[in-house]
C-alpha positions as CSV (number, residue, x, y, z in Angstrom):
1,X,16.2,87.3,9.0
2,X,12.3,87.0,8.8
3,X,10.7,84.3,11.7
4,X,9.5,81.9,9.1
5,X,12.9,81.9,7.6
6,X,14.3,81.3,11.8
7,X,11.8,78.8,12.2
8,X,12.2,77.1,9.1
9,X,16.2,76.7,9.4
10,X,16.2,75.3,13.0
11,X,13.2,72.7,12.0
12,X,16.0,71.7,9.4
13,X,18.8,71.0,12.0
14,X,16.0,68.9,13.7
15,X,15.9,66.5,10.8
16,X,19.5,66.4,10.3
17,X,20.0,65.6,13.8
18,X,17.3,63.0,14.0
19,X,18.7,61.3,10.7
20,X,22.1,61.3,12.0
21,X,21.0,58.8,15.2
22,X,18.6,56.3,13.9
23,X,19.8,52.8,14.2
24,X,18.2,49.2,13.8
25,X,16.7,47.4,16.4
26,X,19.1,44.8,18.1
27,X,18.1,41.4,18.1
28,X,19.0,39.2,21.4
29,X,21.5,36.6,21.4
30,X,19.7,33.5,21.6
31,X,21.6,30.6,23.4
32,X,22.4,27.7,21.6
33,X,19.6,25.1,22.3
34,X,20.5,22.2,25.0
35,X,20.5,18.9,23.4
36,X,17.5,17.7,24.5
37,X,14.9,17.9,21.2
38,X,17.8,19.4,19.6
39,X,16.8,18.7,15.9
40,X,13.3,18.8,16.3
41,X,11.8,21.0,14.3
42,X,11.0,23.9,17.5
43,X,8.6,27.5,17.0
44,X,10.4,30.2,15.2
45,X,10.8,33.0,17.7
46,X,7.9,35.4,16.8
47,X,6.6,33.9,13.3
48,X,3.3,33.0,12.5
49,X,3.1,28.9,13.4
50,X,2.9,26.6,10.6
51,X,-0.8,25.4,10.3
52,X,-1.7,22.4,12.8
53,X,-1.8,19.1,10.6
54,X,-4.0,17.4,13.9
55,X,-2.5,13.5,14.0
56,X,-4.7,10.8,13.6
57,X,-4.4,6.9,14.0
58,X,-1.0,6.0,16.2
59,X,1.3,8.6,17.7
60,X,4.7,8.3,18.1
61,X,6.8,10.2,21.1
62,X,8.8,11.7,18.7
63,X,5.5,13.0,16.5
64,X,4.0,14.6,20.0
65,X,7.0,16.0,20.7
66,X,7.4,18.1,17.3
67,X,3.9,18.8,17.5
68,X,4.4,20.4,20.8
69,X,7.1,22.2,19.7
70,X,5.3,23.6,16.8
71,X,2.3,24.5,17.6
72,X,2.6,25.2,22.1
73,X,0.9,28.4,22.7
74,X,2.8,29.6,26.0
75,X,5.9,28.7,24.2
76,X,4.7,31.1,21.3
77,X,3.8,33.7,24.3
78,X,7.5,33.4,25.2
79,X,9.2,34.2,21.6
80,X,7.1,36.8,21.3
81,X,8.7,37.8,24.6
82,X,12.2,37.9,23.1
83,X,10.9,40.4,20.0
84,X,9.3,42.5,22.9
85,X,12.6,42.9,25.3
86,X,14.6,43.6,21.7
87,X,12.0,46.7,20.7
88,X,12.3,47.9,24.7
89,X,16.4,47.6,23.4
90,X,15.8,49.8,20.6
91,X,13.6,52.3,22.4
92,X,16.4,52.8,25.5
93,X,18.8,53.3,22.7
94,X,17.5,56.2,21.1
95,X,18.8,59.8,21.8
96,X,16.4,62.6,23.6
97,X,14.6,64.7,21.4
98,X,15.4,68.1,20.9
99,X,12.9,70.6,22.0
100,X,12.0,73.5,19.9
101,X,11.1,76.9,21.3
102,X,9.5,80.3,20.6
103,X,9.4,82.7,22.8
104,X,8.3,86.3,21.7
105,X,8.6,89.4,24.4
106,X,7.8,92.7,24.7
107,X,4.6,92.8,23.1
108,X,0.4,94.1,23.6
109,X,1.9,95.8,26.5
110,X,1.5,99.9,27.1
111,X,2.9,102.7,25.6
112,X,5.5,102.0,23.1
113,X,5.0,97.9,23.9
114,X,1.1,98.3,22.6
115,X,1.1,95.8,19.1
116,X,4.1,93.8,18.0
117,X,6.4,96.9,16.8
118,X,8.8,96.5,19.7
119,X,8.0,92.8,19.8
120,X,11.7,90.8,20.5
121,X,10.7,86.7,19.0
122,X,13.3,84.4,19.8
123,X,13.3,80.6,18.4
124,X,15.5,78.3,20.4
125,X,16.9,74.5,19.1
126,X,17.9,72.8,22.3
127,X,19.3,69.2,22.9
128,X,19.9,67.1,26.5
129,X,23.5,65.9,25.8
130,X,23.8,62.6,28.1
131,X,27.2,62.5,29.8
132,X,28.6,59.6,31.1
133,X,27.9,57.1,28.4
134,X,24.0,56.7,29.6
135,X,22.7,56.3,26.7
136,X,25.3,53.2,25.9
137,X,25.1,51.7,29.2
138,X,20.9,52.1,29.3
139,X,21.0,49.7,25.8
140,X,23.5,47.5,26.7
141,X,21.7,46.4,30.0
142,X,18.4,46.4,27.9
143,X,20.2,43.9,25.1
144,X,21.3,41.5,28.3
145,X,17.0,41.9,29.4
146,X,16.6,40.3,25.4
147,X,19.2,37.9,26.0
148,X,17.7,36.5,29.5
149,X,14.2,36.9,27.1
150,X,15.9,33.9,25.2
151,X,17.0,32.0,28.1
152,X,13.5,32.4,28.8
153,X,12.4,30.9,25.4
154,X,14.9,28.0,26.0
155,X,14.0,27.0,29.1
156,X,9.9,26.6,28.1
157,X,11.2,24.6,25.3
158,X,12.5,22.1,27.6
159,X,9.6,22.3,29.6
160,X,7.5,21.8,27.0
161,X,9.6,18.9,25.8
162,X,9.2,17.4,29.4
163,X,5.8,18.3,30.0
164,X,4.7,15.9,26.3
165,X,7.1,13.0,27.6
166,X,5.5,12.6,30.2
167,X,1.8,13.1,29.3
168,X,2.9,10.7,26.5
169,X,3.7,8.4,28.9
170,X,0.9,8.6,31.0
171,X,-1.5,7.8,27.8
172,X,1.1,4.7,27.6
173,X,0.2,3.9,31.4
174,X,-3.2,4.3,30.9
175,X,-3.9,2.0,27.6
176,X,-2.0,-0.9,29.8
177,X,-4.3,-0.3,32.4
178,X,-7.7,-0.6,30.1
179,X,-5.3,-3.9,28.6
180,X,-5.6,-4.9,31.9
181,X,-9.3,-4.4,32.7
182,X,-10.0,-5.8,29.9
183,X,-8.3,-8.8,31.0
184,X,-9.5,-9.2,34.0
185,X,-13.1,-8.8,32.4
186,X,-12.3,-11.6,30.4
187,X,-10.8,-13.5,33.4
188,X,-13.9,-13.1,35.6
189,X,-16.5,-13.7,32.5
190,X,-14.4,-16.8,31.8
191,X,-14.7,-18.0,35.7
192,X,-18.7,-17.0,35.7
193,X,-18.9,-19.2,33.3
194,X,-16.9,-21.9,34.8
195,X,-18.4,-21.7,38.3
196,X,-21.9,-21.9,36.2
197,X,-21.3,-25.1,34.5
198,X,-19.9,-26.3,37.8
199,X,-23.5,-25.2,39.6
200,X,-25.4,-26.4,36.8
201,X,-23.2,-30.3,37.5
202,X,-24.3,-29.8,41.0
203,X,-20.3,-29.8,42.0
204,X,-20.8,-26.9,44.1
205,X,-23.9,-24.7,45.4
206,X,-25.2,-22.4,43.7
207,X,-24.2,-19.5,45.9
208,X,-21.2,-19.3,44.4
209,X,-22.6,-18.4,41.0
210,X,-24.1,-15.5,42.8
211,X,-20.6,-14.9,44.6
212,X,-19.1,-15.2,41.3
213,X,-20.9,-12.3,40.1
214,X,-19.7,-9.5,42.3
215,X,-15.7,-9.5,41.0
216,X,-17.5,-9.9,37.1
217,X,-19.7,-6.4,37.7
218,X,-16.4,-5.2,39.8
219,X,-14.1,-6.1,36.5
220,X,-16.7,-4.2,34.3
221,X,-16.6,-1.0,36.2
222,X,-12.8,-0.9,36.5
223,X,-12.8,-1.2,32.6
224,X,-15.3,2.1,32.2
225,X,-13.2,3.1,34.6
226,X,-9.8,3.0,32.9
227,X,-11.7,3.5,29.5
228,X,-12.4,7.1,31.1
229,X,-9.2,7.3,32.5
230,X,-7.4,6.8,29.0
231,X,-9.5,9.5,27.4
232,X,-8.7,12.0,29.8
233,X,-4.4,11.0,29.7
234,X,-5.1,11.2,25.9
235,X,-6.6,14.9,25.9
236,X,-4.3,16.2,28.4
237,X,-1.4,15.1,25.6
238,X,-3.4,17.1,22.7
239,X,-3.4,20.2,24.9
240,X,0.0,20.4,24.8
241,X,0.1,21.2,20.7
242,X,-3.5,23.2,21.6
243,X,-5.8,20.2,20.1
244,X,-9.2,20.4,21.9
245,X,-9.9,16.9,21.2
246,X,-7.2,13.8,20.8
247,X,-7.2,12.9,16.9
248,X,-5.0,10.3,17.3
249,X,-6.4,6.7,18.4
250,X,-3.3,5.1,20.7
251,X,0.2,6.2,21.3
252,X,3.0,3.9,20.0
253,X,5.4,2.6,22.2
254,X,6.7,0.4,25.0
255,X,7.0,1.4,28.4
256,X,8.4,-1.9,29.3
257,X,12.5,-1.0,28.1
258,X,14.5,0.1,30.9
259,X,17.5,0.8,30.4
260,X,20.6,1.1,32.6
261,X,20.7,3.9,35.3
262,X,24.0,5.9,34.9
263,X,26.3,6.8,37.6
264,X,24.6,10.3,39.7
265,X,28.0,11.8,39.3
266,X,27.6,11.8,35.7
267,X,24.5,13.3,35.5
268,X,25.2,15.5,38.1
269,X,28.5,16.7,35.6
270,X,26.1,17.8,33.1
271,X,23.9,19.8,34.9
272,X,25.6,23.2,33.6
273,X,23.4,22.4,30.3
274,X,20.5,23.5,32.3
275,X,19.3,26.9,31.2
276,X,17.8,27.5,34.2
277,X,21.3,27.3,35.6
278,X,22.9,28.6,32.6
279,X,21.1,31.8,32.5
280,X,22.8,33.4,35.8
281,X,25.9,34.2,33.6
282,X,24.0,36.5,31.5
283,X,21.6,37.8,34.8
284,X,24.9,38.6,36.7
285,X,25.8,40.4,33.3
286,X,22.4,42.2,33.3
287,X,22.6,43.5,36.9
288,X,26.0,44.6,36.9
289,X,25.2,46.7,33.4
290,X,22.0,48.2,35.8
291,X,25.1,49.0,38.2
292,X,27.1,50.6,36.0
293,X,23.8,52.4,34.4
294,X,22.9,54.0,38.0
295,X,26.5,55.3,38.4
296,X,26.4,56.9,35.3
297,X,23.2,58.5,36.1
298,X,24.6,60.2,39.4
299,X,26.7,62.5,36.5
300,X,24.5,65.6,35.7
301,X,23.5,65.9,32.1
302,X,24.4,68.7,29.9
303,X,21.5,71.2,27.8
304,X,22.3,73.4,24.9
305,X,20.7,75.8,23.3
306,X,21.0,78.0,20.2
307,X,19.0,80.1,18.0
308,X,17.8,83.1,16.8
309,X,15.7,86.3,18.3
310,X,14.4,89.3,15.8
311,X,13.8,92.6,17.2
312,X,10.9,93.7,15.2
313,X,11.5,97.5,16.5
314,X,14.9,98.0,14.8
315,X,14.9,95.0,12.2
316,X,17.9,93.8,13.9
317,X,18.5,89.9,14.3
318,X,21.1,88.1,16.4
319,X,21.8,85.2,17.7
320,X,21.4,83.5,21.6
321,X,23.2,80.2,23.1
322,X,23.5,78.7,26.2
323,X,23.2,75.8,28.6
324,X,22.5,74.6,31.5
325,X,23.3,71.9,33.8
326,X,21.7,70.6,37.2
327,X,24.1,70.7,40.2
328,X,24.1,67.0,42.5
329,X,24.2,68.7,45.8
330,X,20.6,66.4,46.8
331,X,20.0,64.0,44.2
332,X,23.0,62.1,43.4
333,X,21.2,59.0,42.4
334,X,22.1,57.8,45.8
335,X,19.4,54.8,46.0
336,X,19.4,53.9,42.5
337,X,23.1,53.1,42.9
338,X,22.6,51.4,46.1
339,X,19.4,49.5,44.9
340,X,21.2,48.2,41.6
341,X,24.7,46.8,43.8
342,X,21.8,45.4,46.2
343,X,19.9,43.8,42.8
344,X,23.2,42.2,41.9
345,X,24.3,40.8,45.1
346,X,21.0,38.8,45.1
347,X,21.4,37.9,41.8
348,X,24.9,36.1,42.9
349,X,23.1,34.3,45.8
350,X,20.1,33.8,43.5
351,X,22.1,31.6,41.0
352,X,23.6,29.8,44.3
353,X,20.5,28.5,45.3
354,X,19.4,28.2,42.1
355,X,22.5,25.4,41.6
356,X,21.3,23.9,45.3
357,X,18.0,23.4,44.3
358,X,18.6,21.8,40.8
359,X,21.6,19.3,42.7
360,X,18.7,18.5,45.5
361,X,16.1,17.8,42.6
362,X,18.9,15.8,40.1
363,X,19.1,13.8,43.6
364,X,15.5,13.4,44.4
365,X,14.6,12.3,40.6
366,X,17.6,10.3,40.5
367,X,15.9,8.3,43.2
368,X,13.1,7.9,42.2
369,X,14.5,6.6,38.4
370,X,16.9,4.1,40.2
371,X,13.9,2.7,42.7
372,X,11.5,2.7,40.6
373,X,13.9,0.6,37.6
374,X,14.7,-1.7,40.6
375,X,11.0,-1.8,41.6
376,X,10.2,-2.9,37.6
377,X,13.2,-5.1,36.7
378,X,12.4,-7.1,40.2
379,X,8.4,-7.8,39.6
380,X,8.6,-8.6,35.8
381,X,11.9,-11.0,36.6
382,X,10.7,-13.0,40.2
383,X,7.4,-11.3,41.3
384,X,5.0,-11.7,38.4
385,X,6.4,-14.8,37.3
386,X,5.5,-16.5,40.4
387,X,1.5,-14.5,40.6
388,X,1.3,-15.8,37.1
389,X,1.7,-19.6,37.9
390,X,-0.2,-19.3,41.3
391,X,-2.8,-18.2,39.4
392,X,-2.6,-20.8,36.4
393,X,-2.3,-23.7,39.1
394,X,-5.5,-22.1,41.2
395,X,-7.9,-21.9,38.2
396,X,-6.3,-25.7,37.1
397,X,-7.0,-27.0,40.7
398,X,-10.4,-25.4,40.7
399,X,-11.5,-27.0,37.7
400,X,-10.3,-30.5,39.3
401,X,-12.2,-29.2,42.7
402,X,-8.7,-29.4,44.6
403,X,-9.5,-25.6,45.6
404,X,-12.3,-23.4,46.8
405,X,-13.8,-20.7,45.3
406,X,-11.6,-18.0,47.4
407,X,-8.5,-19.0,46.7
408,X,-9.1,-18.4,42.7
409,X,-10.3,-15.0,43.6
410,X,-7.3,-14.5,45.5
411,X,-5.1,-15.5,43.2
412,X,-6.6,-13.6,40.7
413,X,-6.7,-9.9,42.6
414,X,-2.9,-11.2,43.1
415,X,-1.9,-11.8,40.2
416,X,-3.9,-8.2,39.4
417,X,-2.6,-5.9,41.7
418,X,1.1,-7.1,40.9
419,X,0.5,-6.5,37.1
420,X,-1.1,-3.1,38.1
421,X,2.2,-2.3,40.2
422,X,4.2,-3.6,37.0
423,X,2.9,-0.7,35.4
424,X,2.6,1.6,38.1
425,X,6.9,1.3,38.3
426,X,7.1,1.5,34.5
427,X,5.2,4.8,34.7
428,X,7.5,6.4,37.5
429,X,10.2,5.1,35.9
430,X,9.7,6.6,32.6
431,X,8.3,10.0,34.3
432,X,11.6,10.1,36.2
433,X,13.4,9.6,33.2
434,X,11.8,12.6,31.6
435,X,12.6,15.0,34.6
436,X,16.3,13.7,34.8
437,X,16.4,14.7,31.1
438,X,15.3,18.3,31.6
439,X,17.6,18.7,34.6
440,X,20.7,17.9,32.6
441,X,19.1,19.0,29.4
442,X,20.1,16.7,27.2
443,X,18.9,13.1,26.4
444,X,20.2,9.9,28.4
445,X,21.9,7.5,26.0
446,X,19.2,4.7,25.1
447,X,15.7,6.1,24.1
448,X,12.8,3.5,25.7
449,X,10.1,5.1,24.4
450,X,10.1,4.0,20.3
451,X,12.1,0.7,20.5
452,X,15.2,2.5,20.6
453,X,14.3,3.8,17.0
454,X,13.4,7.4,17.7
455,X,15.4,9.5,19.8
456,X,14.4,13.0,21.8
């Protein structure tokens, strides 16, 4: 047997072997999504996005939302996550590679070893044979890494989702406030002018026109003010879908429907749809395959070898095997086993406190949706109402010169600060809303953001 022919006939049992082991990628199980923004149209995992179509005139919730779905780059960041854990899958999965050797003895030595006529060439073909169903166990925990990669993916979608509720509704909050200003602009430019024409009848002196002027310039700046303010709520919102600059001119909607605050024990049933509370099934699975992994690596792997040598002296050719294995006397994989059963123990009292902390926020937001519904439903029912007709009977009596100057103006930042409140408690409630959603993952029955005509 010549050495190319050796050579050439273990290169071929390399191929055969690394034919014989190639498998596809896996892909990770994604979970099914929660309900909330269900069947909105969401970002493939790892696809090129379709091309933003920037919206323009009135958004709807329901527009922002698929728009952030669509087009959110972090959430792109996290499917390409999931592809990236599935090729680390694939890699873990694939056998050792065999190692090829040549080894030639015996050869520009002394004597009879001077030149290559005694020379002895030997060309080896060995393989690391795993032993213990390593190289199973390594790909199954690296499939559950995927699968938590998904989890991942599911719970920025309903962050995402939470995070455009409620910058929608702060652009909401915001155009009610430059309503207001511009109101109360009107209001005070209205009462200028009456105080004037009062001056001007010599009714009263004209230090109140002058007086009259300071809540007309204060009315002005609050309405740059909240014109700013509106500008900023609406950019923060066209971040979301990665939109530099808003396109759209106002968002559609009402924050003014509130509807009825369910029981906390229902809510609090539903929780399980959370995936941040969901996911610990699959970690616990993930950690105790990393267990199982370590023990499997405390068994000593196997080597072969086989080949061919070729004693040039004599012609002769024969064949060589053997293997080797290393002996666990030190190294037993003492702390990777004891570091894995430590990983999953704090992976069990990880998804504990994990369950606390979503319970304590359910019953923080919870709260703050039922105070702040109370807080709403009780100034546009008694409180505003009643600021409203103070205010109405002031101005009248001021005109008849039954009241002074100061008691419009009070009346007025009354009547004011309890509309700003209104919406103030409209704002909280619809933000607490939004958070209650995401805890329990899934819409609450009547959508308040469209009329009832949309739904997340």
């Amino acid at each position: 047997m010549r050495l190319t022919t050796l050579v050439a006939g273990v290169g071929a049992l390399c191929l055969v072997l690394a034919c014989g082991y190639a498998f596809a990628a896996p892909e990770a199980t994604m979970p099914e999504p929660r309900p909330l923004g269900r069947e909105l149209p969401t970002f493939q995992v790892a696809t090129e996005p379709p091309k933003l179509q920037a919206p323009a005139g009135e958004l709807t919730l329901r527009q922002a939302l698929a728009l952030a779905l669509l087009h959110n780059p972090e959430l792109a960041a996290f499917s390409w996550e999931v592809r990236s854990r599935e090729a680390e899958a694939l890699q873990t999965g694939l056998l050792p590679n065999p190692e090829l050797g040549i080894e030639m003895e015996n050869f520009a030595g002394g004597g009879e070893f001077s030149g290559t006529d005694s020379a002895e060439t030997t060309v080896t073909l060995s393989q690391l044979i795993e032993l213990g169903g390593k190289r199973g166990k390594r790909r199954a925990a690296s499939a559950l890494e995927a699968d938590l990669a998904g989890w991942d993916f599911e719970t920025r979608r309903l962050d995402v989702l939470t995070a455009t509720a409620k910058a929608f509704v702060a652009v909401l909050a915001a155009q009610e406030r430059l309503a207001q200003a511009d109101e109360l602009a009107s209001l005070a430019e209205r009462f200028f002018r009456t105080v004037s024409e009062r001056v001007e009848a010599g009714k009263v002196s004209p230090v109140e026109q002058t007086r009259a002027q300071v809540p007309l310039a204060a009315a002005s700046i609050a309405k740059d003010r909240a014109r700013l303010a509106l500008e900023a709520a609406r950019r923060e919102l066209a971040a979301l879908w990665g939109e530099e600059g808003a396109g759209f001119n106002r968002a559609a909607g009402s924050l003014e429907r509130i509807a009825p605050v369910p029981p906390e024990e229902e809510l609090a049933s539903l929780l399980d749809q959370n995936p941040d509370l969901a996911r610990w099934e699959t970690e616990e699975k993930q950690r105790s395959a990393r267990l199982d992994l370590e023990r499997a690596n405390a068994i000593p792997d196997l080597t072969l070898f086989a080949g061919g040598r070729n004693l040039q002296e004599s012609g002769d050719n024969a064949f060589v095997a053997g293997l080797s294995i290393p002996l666990p006397i030190f190294d037993r994989n003492q702390g990777g086993i004891a570091a894995a059963r430590a990983a999953r123990s704090k992976a069990q009292h990880a998804a504990q406190a994990s369950r606390n902390e979503a319970f304590a926020r359910l019953a923080a937001s919870y709260r703050d949706l039922s105070a702040s519904a109370l807080e709403a439903t009780t100034l546009r029912e008694q409180i505003l109402p009643a600021a409203e007709e103070s205010f109405e009977a002031t101005t009248f009596g001021y005109q008849a010169g039954k009241f002074g100057f100061l008691e419009v103006l009070d009346a007025q930042r009354t009547l004011f600060e309890v509309k700003g409140q209104y919406v103030e408690a409209l704002a909280a409630y619809h933000q607490a809303r939004a958070e209650v959603e995401r805890l329990i993952g899934a819409p609450l029955e009547t959508d308040i953001m469209n009329n009832g005509q949309e739904k997340k």
